[in-house]
N, C-alpha and C positions, 0 to 999 in steps of 0.2 A: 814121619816127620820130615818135611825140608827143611833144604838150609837156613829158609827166612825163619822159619818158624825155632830152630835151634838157637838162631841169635836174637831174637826176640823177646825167647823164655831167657837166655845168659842176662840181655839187658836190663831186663825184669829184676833178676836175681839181682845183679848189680846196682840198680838204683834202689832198693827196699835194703839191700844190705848196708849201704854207704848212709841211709837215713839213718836207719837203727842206727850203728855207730857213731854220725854224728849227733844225734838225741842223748845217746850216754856219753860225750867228748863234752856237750854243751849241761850234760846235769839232769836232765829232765830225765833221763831212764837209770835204772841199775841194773848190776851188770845180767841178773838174774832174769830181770826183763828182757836185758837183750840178745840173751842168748834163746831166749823162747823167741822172740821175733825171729832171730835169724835160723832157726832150726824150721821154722813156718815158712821162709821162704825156699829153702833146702827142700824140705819138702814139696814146695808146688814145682820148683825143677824138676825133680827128681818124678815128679805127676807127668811133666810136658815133656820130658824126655820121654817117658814110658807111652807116650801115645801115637 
């Protein structure tokens, strides 16, 4: 993995986490939902790291 590719997968991580959040800040998700979103993006890190 390079460097692009490391800050690519974080931004990734980043924008899919800050939605989820704001999704259950504005009501539309709970909290149980958004902890399975954000455990889904942890994981595809945790994929792009590993490659």
């Amino acid at each position: 993995m390079t460097d692009d590719d490391l800050a690519d997968a974080v931004e990734r991580f980043l924008d899919g986490a800050d939605a989820a959040l704001d999704e259950y800040d504005q009501g539309y998700a709970d909290a149980d939902a958004t902890v399975s979103v954000l455990r889904s993006h942890v994981a595809d890190l945790r994929d792009a790291v590993d490659e």
